[in-house]
MARLUM-374077 format. One line per field, with one value per residue (C-alpha): x, y, z. Coordinates in steps of 0.02 Angstrom, whole numbers, always signed. Example, Ala and Ser with C-alpha at 12.3 -4.5 7.8 and 13.67 -1.06 7.14 Angstrom:
2
px: c(+615 | +684)
py: c(-225 | -53)
pz: c(+390 | +357)
***
This chain:
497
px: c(-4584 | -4501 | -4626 | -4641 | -4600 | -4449 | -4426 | -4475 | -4332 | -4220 | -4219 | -4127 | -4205 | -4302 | -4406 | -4587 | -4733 | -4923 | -5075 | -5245 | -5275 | -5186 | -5205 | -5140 | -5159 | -5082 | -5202 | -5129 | -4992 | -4895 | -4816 | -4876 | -4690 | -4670 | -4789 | -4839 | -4856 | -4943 | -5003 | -5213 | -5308 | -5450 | -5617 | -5672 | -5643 | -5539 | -5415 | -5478 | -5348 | -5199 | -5284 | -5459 | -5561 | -5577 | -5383 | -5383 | -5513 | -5424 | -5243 | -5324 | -5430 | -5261 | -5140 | -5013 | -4967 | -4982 | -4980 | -5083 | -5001 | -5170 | -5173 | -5294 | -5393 | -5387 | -5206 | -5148 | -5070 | -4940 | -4918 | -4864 | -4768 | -4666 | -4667 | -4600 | -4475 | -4393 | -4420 | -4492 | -4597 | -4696 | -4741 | -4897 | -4938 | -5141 | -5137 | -5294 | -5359 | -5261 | -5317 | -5204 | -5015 | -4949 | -5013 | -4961 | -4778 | -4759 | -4815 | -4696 | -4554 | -4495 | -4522 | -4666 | -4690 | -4785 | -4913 | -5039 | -4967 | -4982 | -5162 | -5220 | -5135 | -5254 | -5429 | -5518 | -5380 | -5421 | -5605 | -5584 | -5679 | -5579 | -5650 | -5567 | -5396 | -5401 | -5432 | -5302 | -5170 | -5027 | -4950 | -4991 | -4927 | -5025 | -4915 | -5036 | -5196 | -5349 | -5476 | -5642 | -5773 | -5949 | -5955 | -6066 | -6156 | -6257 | -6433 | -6550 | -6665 | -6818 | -6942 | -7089 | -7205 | -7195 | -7214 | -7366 | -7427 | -7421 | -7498 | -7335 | -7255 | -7080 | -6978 | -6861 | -6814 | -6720 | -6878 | -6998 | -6858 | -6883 | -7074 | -7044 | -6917 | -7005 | -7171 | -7078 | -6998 | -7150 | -7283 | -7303 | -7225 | -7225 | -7412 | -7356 | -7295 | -7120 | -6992 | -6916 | -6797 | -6816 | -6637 | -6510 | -6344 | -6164 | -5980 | -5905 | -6055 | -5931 | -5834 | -5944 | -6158 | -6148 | -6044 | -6163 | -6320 | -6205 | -6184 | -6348 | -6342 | -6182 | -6035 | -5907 | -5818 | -5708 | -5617 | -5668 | -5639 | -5679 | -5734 | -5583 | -5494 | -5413 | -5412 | -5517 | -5579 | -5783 | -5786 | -5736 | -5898 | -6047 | -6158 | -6089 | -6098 | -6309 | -6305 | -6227 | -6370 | -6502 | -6417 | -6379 | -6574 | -6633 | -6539 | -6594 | -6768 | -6730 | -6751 | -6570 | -6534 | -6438 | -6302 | -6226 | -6052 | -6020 | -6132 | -6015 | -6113 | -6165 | -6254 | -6337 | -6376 | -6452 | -6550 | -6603 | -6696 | -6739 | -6885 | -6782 | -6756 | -6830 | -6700 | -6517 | -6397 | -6289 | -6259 | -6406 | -6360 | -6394 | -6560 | -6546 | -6431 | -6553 | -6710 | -6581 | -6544 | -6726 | -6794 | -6655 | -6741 | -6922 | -6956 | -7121 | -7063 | -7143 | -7007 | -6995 | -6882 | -6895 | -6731 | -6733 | -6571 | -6630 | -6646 | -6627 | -6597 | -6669 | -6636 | -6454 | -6463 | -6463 | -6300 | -6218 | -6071 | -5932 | -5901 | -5783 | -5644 | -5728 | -5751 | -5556 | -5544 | -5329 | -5213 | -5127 | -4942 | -4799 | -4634 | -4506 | -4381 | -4469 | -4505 | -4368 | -4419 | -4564 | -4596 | -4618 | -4736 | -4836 | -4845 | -4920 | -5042 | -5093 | -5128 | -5252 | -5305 | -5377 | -5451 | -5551 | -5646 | -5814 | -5771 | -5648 | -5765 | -5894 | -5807 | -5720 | -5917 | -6018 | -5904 | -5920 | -6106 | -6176 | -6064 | -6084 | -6217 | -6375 | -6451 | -6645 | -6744 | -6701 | -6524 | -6558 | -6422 | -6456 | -6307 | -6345 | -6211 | -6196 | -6060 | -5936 | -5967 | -5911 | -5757 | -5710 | -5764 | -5810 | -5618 | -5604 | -5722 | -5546 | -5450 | -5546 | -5494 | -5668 | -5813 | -5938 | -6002 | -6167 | -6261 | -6458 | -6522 | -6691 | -6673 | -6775 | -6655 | -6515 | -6588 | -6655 | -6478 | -6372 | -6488 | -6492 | -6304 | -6288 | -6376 | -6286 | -6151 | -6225 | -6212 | -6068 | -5977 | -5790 | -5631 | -5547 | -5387 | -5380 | -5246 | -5159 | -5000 | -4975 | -4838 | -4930 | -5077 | -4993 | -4905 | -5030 | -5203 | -5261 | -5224 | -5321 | -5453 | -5491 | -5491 | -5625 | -5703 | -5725 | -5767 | -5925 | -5962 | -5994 | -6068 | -6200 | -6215 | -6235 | -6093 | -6001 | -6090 | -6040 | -5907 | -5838 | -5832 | -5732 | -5628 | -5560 | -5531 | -5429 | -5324 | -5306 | -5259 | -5088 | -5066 | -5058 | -5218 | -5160 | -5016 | -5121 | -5235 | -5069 | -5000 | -5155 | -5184 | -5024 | -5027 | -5200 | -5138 | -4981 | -5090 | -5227 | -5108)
py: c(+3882 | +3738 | +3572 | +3423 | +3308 | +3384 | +3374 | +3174 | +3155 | +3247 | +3185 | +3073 | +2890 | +2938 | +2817 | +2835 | +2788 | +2768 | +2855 | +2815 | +2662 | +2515 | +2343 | +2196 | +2134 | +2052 | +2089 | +2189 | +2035 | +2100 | +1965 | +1915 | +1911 | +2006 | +2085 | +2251 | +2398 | +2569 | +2675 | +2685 | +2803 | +2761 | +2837 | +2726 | +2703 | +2562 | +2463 | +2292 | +2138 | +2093 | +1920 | +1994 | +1906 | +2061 | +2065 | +1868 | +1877 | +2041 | +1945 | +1796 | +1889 | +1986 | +1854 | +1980 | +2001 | +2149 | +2249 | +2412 | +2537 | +2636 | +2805 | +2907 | +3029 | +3182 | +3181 | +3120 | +3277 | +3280 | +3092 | +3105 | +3285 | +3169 | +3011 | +3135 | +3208 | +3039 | +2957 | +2793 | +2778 | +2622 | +2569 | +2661 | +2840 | +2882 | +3074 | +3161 | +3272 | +3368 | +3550 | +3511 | +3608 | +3446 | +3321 | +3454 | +3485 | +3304 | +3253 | +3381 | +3334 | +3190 | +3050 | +2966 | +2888 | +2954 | +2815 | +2891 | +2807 | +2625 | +2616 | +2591 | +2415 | +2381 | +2318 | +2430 | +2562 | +2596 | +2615 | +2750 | +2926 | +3019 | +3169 | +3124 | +3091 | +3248 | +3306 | +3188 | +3297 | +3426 | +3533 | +3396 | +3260 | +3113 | +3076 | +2900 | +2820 | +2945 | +2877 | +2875 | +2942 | +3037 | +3167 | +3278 | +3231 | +3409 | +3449 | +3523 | +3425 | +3488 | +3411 | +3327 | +3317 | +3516 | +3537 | +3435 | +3525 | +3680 | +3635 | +3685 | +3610 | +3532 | +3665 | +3676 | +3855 | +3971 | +4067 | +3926 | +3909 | +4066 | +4062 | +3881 | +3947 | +4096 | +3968 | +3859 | +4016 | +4080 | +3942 | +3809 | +3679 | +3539 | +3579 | +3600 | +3786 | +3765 | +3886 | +3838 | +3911 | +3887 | +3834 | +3768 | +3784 | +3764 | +3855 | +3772 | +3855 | +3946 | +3790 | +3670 | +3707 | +3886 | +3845 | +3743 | +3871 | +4006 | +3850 | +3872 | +4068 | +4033 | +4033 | +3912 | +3760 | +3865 | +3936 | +3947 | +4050 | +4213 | +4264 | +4353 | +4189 | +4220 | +4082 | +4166 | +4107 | +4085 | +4182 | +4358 | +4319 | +4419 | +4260 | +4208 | +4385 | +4393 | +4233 | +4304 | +4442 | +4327 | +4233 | +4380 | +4454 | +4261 | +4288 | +4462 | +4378 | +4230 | +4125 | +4043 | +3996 | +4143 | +4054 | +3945 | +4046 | +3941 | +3797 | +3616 | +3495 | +3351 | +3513 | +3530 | +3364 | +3365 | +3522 | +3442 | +3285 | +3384 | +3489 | +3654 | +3677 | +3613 | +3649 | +3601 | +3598 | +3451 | +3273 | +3198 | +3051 | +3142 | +3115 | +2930 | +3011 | +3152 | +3008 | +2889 | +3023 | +3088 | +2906 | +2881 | +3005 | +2986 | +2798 | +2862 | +2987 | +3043 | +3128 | +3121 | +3212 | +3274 | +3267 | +3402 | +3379 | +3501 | +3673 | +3803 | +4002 | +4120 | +4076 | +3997 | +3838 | +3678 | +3646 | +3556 | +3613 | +3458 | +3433 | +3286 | +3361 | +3305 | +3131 | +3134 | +3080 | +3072 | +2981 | +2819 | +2852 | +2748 | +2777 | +2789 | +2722 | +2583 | +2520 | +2571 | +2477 | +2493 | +2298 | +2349 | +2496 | +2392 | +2259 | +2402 | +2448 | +2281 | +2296 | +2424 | +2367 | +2213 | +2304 | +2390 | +2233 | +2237 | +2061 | +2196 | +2335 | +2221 | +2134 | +2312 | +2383 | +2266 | +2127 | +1935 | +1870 | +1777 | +1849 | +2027 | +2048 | +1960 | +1999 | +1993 | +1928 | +2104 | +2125 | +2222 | +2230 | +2212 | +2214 | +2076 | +2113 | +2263 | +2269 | +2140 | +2257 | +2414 | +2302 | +2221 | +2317 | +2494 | +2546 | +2493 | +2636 | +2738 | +2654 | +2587 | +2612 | +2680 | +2733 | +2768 | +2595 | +2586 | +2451 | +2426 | +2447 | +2410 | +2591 | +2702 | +2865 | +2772 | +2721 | +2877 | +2997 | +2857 | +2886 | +3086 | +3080 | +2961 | +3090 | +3262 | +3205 | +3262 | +3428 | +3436 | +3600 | +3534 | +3654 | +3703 | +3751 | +3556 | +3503 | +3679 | +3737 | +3893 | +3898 | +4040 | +3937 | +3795 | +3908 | +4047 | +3988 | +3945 | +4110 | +4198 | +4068 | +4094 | +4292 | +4301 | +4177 | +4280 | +4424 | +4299 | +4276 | +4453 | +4508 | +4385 | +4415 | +4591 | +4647 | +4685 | +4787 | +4723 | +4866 | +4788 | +4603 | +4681 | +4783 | +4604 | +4528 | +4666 | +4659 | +4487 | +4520 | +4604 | +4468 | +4349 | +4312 | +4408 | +4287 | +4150 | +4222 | +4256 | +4096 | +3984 | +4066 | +4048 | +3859 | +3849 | +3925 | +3819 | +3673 | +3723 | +3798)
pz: c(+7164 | +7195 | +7153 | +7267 | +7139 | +7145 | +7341 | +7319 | +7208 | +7313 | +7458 | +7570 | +7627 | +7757 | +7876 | +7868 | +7932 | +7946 | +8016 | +7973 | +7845 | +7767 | +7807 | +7683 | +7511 | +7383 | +7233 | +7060 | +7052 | +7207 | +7322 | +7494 | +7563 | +7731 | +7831 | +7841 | +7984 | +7987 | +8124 | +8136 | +8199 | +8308 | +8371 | +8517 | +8705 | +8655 | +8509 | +8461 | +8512 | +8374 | +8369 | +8377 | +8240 | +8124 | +8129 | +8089 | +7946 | +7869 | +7854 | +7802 | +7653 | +7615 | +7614 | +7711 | +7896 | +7965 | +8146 | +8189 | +8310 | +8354 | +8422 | +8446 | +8354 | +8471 | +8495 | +8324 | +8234 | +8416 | +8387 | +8201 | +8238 | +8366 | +8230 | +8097 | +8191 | +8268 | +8104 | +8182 | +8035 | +7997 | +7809 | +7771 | +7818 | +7840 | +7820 | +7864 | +7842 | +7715 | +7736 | +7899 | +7875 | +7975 | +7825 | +7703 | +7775 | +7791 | +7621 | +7542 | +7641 | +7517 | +7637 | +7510 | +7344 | +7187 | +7170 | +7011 | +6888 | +6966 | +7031 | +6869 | +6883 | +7042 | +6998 | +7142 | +7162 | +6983 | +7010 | +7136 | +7100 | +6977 | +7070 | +7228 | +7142 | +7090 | +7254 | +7360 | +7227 | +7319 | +7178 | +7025 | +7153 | +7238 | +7363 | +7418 | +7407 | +7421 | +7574 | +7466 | +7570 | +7521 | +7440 | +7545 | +7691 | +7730 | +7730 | +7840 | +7980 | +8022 | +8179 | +8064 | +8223 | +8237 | +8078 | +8090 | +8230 | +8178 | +7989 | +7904 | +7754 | +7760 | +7682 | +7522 | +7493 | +7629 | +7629 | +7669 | +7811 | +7873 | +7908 | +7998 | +8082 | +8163 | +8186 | +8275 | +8382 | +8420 | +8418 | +8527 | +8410 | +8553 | +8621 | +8796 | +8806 | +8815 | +8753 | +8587 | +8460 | +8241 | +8218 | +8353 | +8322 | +8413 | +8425 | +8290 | +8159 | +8073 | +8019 | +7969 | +7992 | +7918 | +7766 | +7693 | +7725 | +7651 | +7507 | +7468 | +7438 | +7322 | +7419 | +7402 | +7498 | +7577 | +7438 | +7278 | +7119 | +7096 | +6941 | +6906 | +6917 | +7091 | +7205 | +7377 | +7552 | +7532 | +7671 | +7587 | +7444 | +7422 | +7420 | +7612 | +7660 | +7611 | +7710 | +7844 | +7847 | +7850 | +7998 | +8090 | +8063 | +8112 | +8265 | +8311 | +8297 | +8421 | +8318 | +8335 | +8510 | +8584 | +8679 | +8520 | +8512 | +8661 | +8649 | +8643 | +8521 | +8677 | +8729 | +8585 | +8541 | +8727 | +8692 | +8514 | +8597 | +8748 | +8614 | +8639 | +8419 | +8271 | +8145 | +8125 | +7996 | +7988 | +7934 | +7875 | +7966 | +8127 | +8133 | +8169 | +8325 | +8381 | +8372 | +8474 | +8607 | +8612 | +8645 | +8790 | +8882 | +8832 | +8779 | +8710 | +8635 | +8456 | +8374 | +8197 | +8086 | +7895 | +7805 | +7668 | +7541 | +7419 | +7500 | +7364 | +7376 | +7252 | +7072 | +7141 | +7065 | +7205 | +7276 | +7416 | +7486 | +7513 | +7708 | +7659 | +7582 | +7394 | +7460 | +7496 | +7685 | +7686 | +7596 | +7621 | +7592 | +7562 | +7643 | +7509 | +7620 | +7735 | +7547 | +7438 | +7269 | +7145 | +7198 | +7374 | +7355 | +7237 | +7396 | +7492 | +7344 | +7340 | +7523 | +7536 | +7338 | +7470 | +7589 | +7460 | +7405 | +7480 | +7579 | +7677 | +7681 | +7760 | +7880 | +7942 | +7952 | +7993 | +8073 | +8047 | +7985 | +8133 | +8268 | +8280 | +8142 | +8044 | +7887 | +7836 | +7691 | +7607 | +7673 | +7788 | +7920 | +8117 | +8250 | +8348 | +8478 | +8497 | +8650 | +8553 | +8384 | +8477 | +8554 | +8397 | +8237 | +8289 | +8294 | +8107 | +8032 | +8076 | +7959 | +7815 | +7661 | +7608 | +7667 | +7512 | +7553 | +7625 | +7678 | +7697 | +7888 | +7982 | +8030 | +7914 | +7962 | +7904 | +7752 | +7680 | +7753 | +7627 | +7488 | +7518 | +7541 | +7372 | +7276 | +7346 | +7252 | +7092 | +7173 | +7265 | +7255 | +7319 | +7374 | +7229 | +7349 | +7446 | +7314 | +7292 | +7363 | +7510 | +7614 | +7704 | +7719 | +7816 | +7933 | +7962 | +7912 | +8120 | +8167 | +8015 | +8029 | +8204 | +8200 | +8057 | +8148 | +8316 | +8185 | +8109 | +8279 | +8328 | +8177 | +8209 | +8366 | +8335 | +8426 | +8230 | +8076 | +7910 | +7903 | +8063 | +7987 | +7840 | +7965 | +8012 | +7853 | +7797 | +7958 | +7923 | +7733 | +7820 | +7926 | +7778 | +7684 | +7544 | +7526 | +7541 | +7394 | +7307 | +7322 | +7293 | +7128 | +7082 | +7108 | +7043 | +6877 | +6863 | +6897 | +6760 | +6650)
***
């Protein structure tokens, strides 16, 4: 197999470019000569101005001009595709998330520099999560700066007030879950006779909300190793097939909403703070959303939600399964042609080495003390405007260099979800195949995905038996999961060995 170190050497100058973060810095003894461009994603209706005074406070803090050339998030893997391919490239190149074959291809392709062995000359590049460099790796290779995000964000909410009402205990084991989840399918959790469901869920389940319940049976995050040392989707486990039983009998029971295969997630945050389920599995940081929602409709409304981050299985021991990529949210690469020398990629370094100092990380979260936001007696931050926030310093959480940085709010959601989310690190189970190399992976993994996916669906759904569900992955093993298996342990045991 040929390495991408060996690629990067290689290859011709190439122009490249920037998608996601970067901004300017001259910190690690680089020079502030020139200014800087990259290409930033963004989340909002809108791009702050050039000028804006986030842009203005950001250069001045860095010591580096710089320009932005925003596009946006839903159409940024055709934007790059078309960037790659004209090679009108900017400096810096925010590629996220990895587990993408566009990132992958691209990163492989020779167009961007080896940066390991500098950050340790950067004083907050250096203090960056050794778990997440390992993570940001392709084939041995960190091809740019790793985005340092949380490590896991999952737990489970559960409606308090229900619980309340129906004298039930806030539960920590799947089997506690399962006698809530029936109560609150067939009690009268809201006291007013409505119809209600245990656990509402949406389409994309089988991506994100049940691969952390199957986390807490055993599986993996998304691959992991078997213990034959063979590199295998999480998917194909024992542990996320006994989950899959349990969600399949929860469902036969009504006590998941019947209609999630097609429910879109505005419908079910709707449905959430409109009392029709008690349970989800998501970000912890939801519930501040689901109270927000719920009190938009009903100003009086009493909701109250229990975030549980410790939901065991059994005699599995806790575990969390990563929904961040490790904590790795992209890399920020460097063009080995729009900066040709060691001094010029250290000039980028020392650019996003900037934007890592909490001055940076404030202003590009919180804004400008006194304009968009205030501070109490315990630090405590309030947005004081929130219309010139969402113009001016909302479109900055896409391209911020980190996002492990959290900061004290008058909201009590917030609050406790960082705290919860702070401590699921210390049992994080990550995807041992994010830094590993398939070629089959990057050109076949949608198609596979999305047929075991329709095959999850009907087995829980009942319209599959577990034979069925099998029936698919081995049709997909001849369409190129084998390979993928083949080819991940193969880099896994060049990379351990």
């Amino acid at each position: 197999m040929i390495s991408r170190r060996s690629l990067l050497a290689a290859a011709p100058a190439t122009a490249a470019g920037t998608l996601g973060l970067s901004a300017c810095g001259g910190s690690g003894g680089s020079s502030p000569e020139g200014s800087l461009t990259w290409t930033g994603v963004f989340h909002t209706p809108t791009t702050p101005e050039p000028d804006g005074p986030i842009a203005t406070a950001l250069k001045e803090h860095s010591g580096i001009d710089f320009a932005v050339d925003w596009i946006a998030d839903a159409n940024k893997e055709e934007k790059v595709n078309t960037i790659l391919a004209s090679g009108s490239l900017t400096d810096i190149s925010g590629l996220n998330p990895l587990t993408m074959p566009y990132a992958r291809d691209a990163l492989g392709s020779g167009l961007f520099w080896d940066v390991e062995e500098h950050l340790a000359d950067f004083e907050h590049l250096a203090a960056i999560d050794p778990k997440v460099v390992d993570g940001g790796r392709l084939g041995g290779v960190l091809y740019g700066v790793p985005h340092e995000g949380i490590l896991a964000r999952y737990g489970v909410l559960v409606r308090k007030d229900w619980l309340d009402r129906l004298g039930l205990e806030v539960p920590h084991t799947i089997d506690e879950l399962a006698v809530v989840a029936e109560a609150f399918t067939t009690g009268d959790p809201t006291g007013t006779g409505q119809q209600t469901v245990g656990i509402l869920d949406r389409a994309e389940s089988f991506l994100w909300g049940f691969p952390e319940f199957a986390g807490y049976f055993g599986a993996g995050a998304f691959f992991e190793l078997s213990p034959e040392g063979t590199v295998i989707p999480s998917f194909t486990t024992d542990a996320s097939k006994e989950a899959m039983e349990w969600y399949r009998d929860a469902y036969s029971k009504g006590w998941i909403n019947q209609e999630f295969v097609t429910m879109q997630k505005t419908n079910q945050e709707q449905a959430i703070a409109q009392d029709k389920g008690g349970i989800v599995f998501t970000a912890l940081f939801a519930a501040q959303t689901f109270a927000n929602i719920a009190d938009s409709i009903n100003p009086d409304s009493e909701v109250e939600w229990a975030l549980v981050n410790d939901m065991t299985y059994g005699d599995v021991p806790r575990r969390i399964v990563s929904d961040t990529g490790g904590g790795m949210g992209g890399l920020m690469s460097f063009s080995t042609e729009a900066l040709p020398t060691v001094e010029d990629l250290r000039r980028g370094l020392g650019l996003i080495d900037s934007l890592l100092a909490p001055e940076a990380l404030d202003l590009m979260t919180n804004g400008i003390e006194g304009t968009h936001y205030e501070k109490d007696s315990d630090g405590a931050v309030t947005i004081t405007d929130q219309p010139r926030w969402e113009k001016e310093v909302q479109p900055y959480a896409g391209i911020r260099p980190s996002s492990s940085t959290w900061y004290p709010s008058t909201n009590a959601y917030s609050n406790l979800a960082n705290e919860m989310m702070e401590e699921n690190a210390q049992h994080a189970v990550v995807n041992i195949a994010q830094s590993l190399d398939s070629p089959t992976y990057d050109s076949r993994w949608a198609t596979i995905e999305k047929a075991v996916q329709d095959g999850w669906n009907k087995y829980v759904t009942g319209a599959l038996d577990m034979a069925g569900f099998e029936a698919v992955i081995d049709d997909q093993r001849k369409q190129g999961l084998d390979d993928v298996i083949a080819e991940y342990t193969e880099s896994y045991e060049q990379t351990v060995g």
